[in-house]
Structures are given as structure tokens and as C-alpha cells.
VMD Tcl script that draws the C-alpha trace (Angstrom):
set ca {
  {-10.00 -18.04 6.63}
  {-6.46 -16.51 6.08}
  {-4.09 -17.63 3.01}
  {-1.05 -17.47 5.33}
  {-1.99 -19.65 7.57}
  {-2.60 -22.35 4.82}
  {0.77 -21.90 3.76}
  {2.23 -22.01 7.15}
  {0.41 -25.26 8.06}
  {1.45 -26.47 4.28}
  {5.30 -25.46 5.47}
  {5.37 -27.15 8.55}
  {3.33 -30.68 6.27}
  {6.32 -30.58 4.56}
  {9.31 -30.70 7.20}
  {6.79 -33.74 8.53}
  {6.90 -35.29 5.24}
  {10.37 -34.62 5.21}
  {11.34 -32.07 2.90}
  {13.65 -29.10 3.73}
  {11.80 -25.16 3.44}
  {14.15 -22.63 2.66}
  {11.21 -19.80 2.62}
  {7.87 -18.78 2.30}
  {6.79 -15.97 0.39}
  {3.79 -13.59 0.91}
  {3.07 -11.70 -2.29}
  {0.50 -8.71 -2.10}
  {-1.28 -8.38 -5.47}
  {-2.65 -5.70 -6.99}
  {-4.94 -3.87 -4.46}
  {-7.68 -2.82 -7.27}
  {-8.52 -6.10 -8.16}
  {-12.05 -6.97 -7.60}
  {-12.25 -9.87 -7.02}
  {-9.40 -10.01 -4.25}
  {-9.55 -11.35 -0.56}
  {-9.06 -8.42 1.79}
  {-5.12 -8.32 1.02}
  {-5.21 -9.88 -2.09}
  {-2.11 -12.11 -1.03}
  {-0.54 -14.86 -2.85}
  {1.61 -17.37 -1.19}
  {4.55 -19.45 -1.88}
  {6.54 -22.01 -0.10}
  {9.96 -23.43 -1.31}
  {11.08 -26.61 -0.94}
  {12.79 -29.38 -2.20}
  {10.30 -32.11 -2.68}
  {9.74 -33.68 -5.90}
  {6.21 -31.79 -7.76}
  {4.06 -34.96 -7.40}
  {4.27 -34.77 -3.79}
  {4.04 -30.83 -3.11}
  {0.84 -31.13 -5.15}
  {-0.48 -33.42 -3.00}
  {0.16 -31.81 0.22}
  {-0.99 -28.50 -1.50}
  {-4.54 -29.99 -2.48}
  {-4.50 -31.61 1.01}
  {-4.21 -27.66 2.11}
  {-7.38 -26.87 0.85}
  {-9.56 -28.39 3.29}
  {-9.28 -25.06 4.97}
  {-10.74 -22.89 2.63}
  {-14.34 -21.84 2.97}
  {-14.93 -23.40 -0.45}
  {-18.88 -22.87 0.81}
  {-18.20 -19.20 0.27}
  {-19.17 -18.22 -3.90}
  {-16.10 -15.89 -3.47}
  {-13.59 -18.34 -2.74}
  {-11.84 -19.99 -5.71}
  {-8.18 -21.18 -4.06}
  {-5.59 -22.22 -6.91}
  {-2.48 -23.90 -6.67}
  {0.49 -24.04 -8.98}
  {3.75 -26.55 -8.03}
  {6.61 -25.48 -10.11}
  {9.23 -28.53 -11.00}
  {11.97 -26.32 -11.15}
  {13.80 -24.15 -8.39}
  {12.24 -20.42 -8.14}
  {15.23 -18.87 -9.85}
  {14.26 -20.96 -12.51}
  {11.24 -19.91 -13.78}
  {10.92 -19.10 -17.28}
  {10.50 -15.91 -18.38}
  {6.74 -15.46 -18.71}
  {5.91 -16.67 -15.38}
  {8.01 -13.90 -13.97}
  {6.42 -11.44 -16.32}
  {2.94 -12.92 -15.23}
  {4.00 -12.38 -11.28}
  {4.91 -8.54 -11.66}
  {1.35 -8.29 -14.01}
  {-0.14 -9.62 -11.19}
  {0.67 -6.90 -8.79}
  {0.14 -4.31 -11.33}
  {-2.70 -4.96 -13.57}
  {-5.65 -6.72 -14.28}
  {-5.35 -10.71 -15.25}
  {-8.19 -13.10 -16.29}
  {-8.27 -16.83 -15.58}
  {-7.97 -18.16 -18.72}
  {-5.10 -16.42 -19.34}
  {-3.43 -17.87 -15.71}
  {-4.42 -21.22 -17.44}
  {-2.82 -21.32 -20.21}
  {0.70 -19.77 -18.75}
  {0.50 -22.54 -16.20}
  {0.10 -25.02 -18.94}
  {2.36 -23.70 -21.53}
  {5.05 -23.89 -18.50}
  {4.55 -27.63 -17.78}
  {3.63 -26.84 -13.97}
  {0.80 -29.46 -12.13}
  {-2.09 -27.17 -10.72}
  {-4.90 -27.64 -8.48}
  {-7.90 -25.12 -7.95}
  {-11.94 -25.20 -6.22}
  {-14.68 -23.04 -8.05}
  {-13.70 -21.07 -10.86}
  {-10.10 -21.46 -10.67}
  {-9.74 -17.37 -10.32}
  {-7.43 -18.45 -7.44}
  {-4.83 -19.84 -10.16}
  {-3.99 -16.13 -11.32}
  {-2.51 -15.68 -7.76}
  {-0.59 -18.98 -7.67}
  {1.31 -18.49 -10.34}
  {2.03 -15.15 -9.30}
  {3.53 -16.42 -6.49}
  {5.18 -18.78 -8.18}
  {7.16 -16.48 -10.46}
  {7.32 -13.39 -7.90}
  {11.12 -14.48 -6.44}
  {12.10 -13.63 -10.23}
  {9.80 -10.62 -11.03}
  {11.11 -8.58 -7.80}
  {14.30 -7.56 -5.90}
  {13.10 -5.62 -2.82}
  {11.73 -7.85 -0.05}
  {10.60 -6.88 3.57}
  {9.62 -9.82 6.28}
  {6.31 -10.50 8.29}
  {6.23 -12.32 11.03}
  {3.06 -13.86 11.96}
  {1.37 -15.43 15.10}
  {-2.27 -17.34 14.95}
  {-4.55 -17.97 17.41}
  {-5.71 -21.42 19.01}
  {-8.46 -22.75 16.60}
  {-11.04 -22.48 19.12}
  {-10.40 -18.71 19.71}
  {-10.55 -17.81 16.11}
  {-14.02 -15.60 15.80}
  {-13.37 -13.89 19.16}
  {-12.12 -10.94 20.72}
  {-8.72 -10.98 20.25}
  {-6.44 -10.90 23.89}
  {-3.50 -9.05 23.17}
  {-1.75 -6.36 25.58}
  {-1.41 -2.44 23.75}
  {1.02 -1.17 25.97}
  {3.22 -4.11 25.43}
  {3.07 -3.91 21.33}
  {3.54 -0.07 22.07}
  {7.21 -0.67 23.89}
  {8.06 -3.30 21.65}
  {7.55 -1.11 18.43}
  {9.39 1.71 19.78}
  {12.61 -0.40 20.75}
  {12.63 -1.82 17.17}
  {11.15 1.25 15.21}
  {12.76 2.22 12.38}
  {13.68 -1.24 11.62}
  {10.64 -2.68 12.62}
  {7.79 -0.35 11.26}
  {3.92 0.12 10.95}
  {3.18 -2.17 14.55}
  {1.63 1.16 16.32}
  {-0.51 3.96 14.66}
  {0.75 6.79 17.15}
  {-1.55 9.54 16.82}
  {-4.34 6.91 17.46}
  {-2.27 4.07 19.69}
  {-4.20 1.69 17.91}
  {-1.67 -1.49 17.52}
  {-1.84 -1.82 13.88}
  {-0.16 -5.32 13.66}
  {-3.35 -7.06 15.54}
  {-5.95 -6.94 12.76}
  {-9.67 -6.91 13.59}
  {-11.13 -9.11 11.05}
  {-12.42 -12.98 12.92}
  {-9.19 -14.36 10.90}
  {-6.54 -16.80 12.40}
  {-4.07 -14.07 12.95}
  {-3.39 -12.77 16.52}
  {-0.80 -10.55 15.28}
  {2.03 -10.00 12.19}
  {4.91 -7.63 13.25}
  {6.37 -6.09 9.68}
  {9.93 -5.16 9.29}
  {13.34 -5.66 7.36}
  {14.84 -8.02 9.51}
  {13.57 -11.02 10.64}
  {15.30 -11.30 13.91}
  {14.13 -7.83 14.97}
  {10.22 -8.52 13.66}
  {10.48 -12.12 16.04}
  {12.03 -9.97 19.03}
  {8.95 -8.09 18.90}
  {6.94 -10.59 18.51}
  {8.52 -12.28 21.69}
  {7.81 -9.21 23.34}
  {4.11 -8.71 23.04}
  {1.93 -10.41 26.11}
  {-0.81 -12.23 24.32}
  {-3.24 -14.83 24.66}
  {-1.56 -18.37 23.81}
  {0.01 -18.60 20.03}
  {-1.07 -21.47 18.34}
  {1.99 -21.13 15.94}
  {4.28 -18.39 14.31}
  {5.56 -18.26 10.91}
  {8.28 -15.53 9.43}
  {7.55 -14.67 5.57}
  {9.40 -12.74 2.98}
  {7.42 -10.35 1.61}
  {6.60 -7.57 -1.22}
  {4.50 -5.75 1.07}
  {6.17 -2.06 2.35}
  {7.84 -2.12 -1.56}
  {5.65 0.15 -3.53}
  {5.83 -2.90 -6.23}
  {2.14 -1.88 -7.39}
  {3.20 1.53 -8.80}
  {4.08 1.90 -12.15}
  {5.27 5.82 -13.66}
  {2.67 6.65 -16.05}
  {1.60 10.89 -17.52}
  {-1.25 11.65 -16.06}
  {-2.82 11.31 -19.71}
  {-2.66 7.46 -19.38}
  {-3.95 6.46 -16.04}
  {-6.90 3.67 -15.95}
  {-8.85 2.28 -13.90}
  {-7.61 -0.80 -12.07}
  {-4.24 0.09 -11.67}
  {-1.62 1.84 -9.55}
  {0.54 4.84 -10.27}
  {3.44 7.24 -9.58}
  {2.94 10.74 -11.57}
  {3.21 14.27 -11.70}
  {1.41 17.34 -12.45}
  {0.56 20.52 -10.51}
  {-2.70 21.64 -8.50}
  {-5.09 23.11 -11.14}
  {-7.92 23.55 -8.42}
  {-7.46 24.12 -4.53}
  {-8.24 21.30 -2.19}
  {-12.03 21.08 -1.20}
  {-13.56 18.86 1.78}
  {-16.62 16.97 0.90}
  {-19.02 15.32 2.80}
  {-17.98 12.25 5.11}
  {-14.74 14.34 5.37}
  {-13.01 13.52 1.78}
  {-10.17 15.59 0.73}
  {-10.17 15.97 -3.14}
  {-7.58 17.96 -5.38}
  {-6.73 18.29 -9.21}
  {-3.83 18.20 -10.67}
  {-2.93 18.84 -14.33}
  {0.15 18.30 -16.75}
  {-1.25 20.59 -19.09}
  {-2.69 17.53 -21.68}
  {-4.95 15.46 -18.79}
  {-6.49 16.89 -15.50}
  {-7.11 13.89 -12.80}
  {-8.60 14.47 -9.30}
  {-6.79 12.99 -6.31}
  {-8.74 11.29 -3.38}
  {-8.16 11.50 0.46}
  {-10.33 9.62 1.67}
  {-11.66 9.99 5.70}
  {-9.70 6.91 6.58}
  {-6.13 8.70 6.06}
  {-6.80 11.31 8.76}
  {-4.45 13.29 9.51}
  {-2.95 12.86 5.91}
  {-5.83 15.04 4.89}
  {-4.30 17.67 6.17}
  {-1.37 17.65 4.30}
  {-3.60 17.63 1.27}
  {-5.65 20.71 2.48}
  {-2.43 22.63 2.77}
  {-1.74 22.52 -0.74}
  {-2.56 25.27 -2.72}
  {-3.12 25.99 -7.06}
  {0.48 25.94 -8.96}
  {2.46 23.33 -6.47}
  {4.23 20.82 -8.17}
  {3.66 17.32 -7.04}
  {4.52 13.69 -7.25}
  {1.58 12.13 -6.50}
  {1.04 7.56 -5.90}
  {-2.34 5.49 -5.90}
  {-4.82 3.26 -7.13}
  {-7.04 4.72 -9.74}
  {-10.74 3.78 -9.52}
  {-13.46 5.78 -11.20}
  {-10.65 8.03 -12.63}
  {-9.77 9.14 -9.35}
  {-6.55 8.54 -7.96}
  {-6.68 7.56 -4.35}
  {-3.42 9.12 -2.50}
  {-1.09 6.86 -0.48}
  {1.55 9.52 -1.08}
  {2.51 12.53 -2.75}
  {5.84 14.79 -3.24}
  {5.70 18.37 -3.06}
  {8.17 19.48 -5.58}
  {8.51 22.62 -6.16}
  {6.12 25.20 -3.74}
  {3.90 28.22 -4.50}
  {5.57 30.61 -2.32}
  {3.98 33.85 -3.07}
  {-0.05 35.46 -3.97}
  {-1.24 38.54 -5.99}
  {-3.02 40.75 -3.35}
  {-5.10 44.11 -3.36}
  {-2.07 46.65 -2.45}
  {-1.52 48.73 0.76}
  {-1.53 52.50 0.21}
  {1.95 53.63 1.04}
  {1.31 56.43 3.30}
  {-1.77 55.60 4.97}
  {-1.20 51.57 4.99}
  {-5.03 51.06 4.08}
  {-6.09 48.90 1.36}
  {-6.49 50.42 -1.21}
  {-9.36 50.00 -3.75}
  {-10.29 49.03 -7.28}
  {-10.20 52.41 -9.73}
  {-12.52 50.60 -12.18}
  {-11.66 47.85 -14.90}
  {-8.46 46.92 -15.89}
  {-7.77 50.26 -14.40}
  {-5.53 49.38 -10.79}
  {-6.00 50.38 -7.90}
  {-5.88 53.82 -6.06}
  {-5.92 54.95 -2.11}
  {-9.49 56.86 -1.81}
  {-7.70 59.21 0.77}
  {-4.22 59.61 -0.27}
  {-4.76 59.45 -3.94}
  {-1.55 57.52 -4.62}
  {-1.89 54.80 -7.12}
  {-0.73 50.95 -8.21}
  {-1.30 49.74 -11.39}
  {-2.30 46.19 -10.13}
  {-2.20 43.64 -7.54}
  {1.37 43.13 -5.80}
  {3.14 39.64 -4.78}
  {3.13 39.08 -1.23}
  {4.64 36.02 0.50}
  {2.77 32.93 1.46}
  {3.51 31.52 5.36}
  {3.26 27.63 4.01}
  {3.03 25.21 6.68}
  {4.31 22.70 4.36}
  {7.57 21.84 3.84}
  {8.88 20.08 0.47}
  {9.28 16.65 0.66}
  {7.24 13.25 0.57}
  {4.25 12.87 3.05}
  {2.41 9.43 2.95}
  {-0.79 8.31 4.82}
  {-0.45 7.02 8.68}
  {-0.27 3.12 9.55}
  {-3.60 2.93 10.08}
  {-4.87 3.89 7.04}
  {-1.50 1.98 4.81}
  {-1.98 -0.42 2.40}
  {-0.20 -3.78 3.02}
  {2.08 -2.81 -0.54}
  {2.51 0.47 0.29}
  {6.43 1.73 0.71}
  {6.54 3.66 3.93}
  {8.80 6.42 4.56}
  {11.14 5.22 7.06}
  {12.26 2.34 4.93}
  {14.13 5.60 3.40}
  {15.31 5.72 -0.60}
  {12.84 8.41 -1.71}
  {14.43 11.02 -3.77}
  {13.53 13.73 -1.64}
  {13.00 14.55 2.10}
  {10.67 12.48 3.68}
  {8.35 13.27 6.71}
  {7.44 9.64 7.67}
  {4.35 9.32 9.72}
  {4.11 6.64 12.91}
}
mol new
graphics top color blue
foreach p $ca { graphics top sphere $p radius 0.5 }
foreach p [lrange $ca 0 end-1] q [lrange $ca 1 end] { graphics top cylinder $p $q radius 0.2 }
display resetview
């Protein structure tokens, strides 16, 4: 099943019933949660019915969860008050949500010290989500847009029927605005998932009329209906700035340190690197998935300065992104002999190093400057391999020069 396509058929119950939607809100949890559906997404619709009958349309809603599935527990939380309104805790609760680990019980007793009707199947573990969505208009300021399209009910399980090349034009007339529709180095349409979900396609962007022009441009098989959302997802709202001494599992971060040991590949193509602070040393992950990003990490070398963003799990943290801050630009080398331009070798310990030949001397190794092939700046994984919260690098306001990938 898909979450956003209960909420769109819940929006368009309520226009029949007569009530007025001003938006709908897709809110991307915390990607380290457990527990989560693949995107971990919470939804919200606004409107100005009266709580009794949201509820009821809401429960009404569930009917399309595979409630047969152990795994699925789908809450619902109506809030009696406008989303602007919510008191403070349920605001609090929504930016938790995205950045740290909640329980049910706690969920529970938020939703019923703020007054708010609730509905929920199994366990209720789908309540922590609700009322994350229900305080998330407070809890955050930067928004993005998806617009979706879903398939004809009898389609839904099947290959999906869309035309590449058109998704392909369509990006590129709306890129930077609209972003992460193509992975380029692959040409793999990222915006048609491949999972036997409703969805046929959802075009991401800042702008809603520019995400539904694409949309309008892509040659498909029939769409069953569309739906535009507001969205945290391209925000980076999952990171929180943390030394490198505090990181845990379960959560997201933004931190710094420099490479303590050179990059290494290990087997099924994993990048791995350490950086240290000087009080904590954490490994960083990139994993086989992030292709080419990989090779960003390989071209990093012992004493660059970084800014580096991901999940931790396991006490690694898995890159999305990193900075490269300040750059190694030079290594200690065995010394040429000045007249003959030979190496020159090792006169014993601590003892430097002499030409065999010439019989000049050096009383060490010299500095000699590194040809890096990479510049400073961010670097983030390609579409392909982006999380749905992710920030890419074309939405711009980095503090440094980016080098966004497409």
C-alpha cells in the first residue's frame, strides 16, 4: 500500500463531504527508525471540517491498509484546532519525530494530554507518525512540493508503463527548479519508483506549477489520479550538529573532524573512512549504492578537514554528504639528489638521507605538492542513491561551493 495515496483519497472524501482542503502535507520521518515503512512518511491533510467528522472519514481511510500485514499499525490523530495552532509539545513531538527515536506510549499520552480524537489498527506504533504530522506545519519552515500520480487499481502490482525519454526532456526543461526526476550518469528516471505501490510517478521540486508541468509532460500509462503535497523531503530536517564524541545510533548528523585513516574499499565495493576531532574517532560509510559518490570519498586523503552528514547505525555514519574544508595539499617524500636527480636513499636511522653517487646529503624527507582531483566544496550522493529527506545541492544555501550531482 502507499500512505499518500490514503491521504489523497482522504482529501478528495472531504471536498465530497464538503469541506474545503487548503493542503496536504507529506512529512518524511526519521530514516533510522526501525520500524518505518520504506519512507517512513507521515501525512497530513488540512481542512476545515469539524474533528468528529475528519475522524470519521480518517478511520473510513483505513480500509486500505494491509492491516493483514504484522508490520502495519496505521494511526490517526484529528487536531480540533487550525495547524498553526498546535500547542507547543506537539510541535516539539513533530521535529523529535524526524530526528530521534519515539515510543508509542509516549505518542499516546501527547495525543491525550492535547485533547486530540485518535484512531489506530495493531499496536498503535502508527500514532507516533500522526501526530508528527500533525504538529510538523509548526516544527518546520523549509518546505519543497511532490507531485504525485497513481496508477489504475487494477495495474497496481505490474510493470509500470511510463516513457524514459519523455521524463528525461521534461526534467531537463525544469531542472534546477524541478530536481532529482533523472539519475544522469545512469538515465534511470528516479521519480517512477519500482516497488508494486500505487504510485506511477512523483516529480519533486520547489514549485508546484513547475513539478505539475512535468508531470503533464511525461507519456504514461493512464493516471488514476494526481495529488500535489508540501513536503519536508529535499530539507535536510533529519540532521542535527552534534561533536563527533556524541553521535548514537538511531539518529542523523552534521559534524566535523578530519581523516585520521585513508579511505579503504571493502568487499561488495564499500567505501569506509575515519575521521577524528581529536576526543572521538567515527568511521564514515559509502555504501555500493552511492556509486559514483564513492569516488569522491576515495579521493580523500589523512589530515583533510571535513563536514561530514548521515544516519548513524552501528556507530558508523552512513554519508549522504560531506564538505571538504580545508585540503591536504602537500606529502613528505624521499628527496631527489640535486645533481644527479636520483632518489636518494636512507643513511641509516634517524640519520637522512644521502645520494649513493654524488654524496650530497638531506637531513630528511622534503614537502612536495599533491595534484588533488578534488576541489573544496560540498559533494552529496547521486539521485539514485538520495534519501527522500536528504537536501540536495542545487536547492543551493550551503555555506560553501557545491558540486551538485544529477
Amino acid at each position: 500500500m502507499c500512505t499518500t495515496y490514503a491521504a489523497a483519497r482522504l482529501a478528495a472524501r472531504i471536498e465530497s463531504a464538503g469541506g474545503t482542503v487548503s493542503r496536504s502535507l507529506l512529512v518524511r520521518l526519521n530514516p533510522a527508525v526501525e520500524y518505518k515503512t520504506r519512507g517512513n512518511a507521515a501525512l497530513a491533510v488540512h481542512c476545515d471540517l469539524d474533528a468528529e467528522r475528519a475522524l470519521a472519514l480518517a478511520s473510513e481511510t483505513l480500509e486500505l491498509a494491509e492491516t493483514d500485514d504484522p508490520m502495519t499499525n496505521p494511526g490517526i490523530v484529528v487536531a480540533d484546532c487550525g495547524p498553526d495552532a498546535v500547542p507547543d509539545a506537539v510541535a516539539a513531538h513533530a521535529s523529535a519525530a524526524v530526528r530521534s527515536l519515539i515510543d508509542t506510549e509516549t505518542a499516546r499520552q501527547r495525543i491525550d494530554s492535547a485533547g486530540f480524537a485518535a484512531d489506530a489498527v495493531g499496536n498503535g506504533r502508527g500514532l507516533i507518525g500522526a501526530l508528527a504530522a500533525v504538529g510538523a506545519w509548526r516544527a518546520f519552515e523549509d518546505w519543497t512540493v511532490e507531485h504525485i500520480a497513481y496508477r489504475e487499481r487494477e495495474r497496481w502490482g505490474t510493470a509500470r508503463s511510463v516513457d524514459a525519454e519523455s521524463v528525461r526532456a521534461a526534467a531537463d526543461r525544469y531542472y534546477p527548479t524541478v530536481w532529482d526526476t533523472v539519475d544522469h550518469a545512469s538515465g534511470y528516471p528516479v521519480c517512477v519508483p519500482r516497488t508494486p505501490c500505487p504510485i506511477l510517478y512523483g516529480v519533486r521540486g520547489d514549485d508546484p506549477d513547475a513539478c505539475r508541468a512535468v508531470a503533464d509532460a511525461i507519456e504514461s500509462e493512464p493516471v488514476e489520479r494526481a495529488h500535489t503535497f508540501v513536503t519536508n523531503q529535499g530539507t535536510d530536517a533529519h540532521l542535527q550538529p552534534a561533536p563527533l564524541s556524541d553521535l548514537a545510533d538511531g539518529s542523523a548528523y552534521r559534524t566535523d573532524g578530519r581523516v585520521a585513516i585513508a579511505p579503504e574499499t571493502r568487499e561488495g565495493g564499500h567505501v569506509f573512512v575515519a575521521i577524528t576531532d581529536g576526543d572521538a574517532t567515527v568511521e564514515c560509510a559509502a555504501f555500493e549504492p552511492t556509486k559514483r559518490f564513492r569516488d569522491r570519498v576515495r579521493a580523500l586523503r589523512v589530515g583533510d578537514r571535513l563536514t561530514v552528514c548521515g544516519e548513524v547505525s552501528d556507530g558508523t555514519l552512513k554519508l549522504e554528504k560531506f564538505a571538504l574544508r580545508e585540503r591536504v595539499e602537500t606529502e613528505l617524500v624521499t628527496p631527489d639528489c640535486p645533481d644527479c636527480e636520483r632518489s636518494m636513499s636512507s643513511a641509516g636511522r634517524n640519520q637522512g638521507y644521502r645520494c649513493r653517487d654524488c654524496g650530497t646529503t638531506r637531513d630528511g624527507k622534503v614537502e612536495q605538492p599533491i595534484d588533488r582531483d578534488l576541489d573544496r566544496g560540498w559533494y552529496e550522493v547521486p539521485p539514485v542513491a538520495r534519501r527522500h529527506i536528504a537536501k540536495p545541492l542545487v536547492r543551493g544555501g550551503f555555506d560553501a561551493q557545491t558540486h551538485p550531482e544529477r
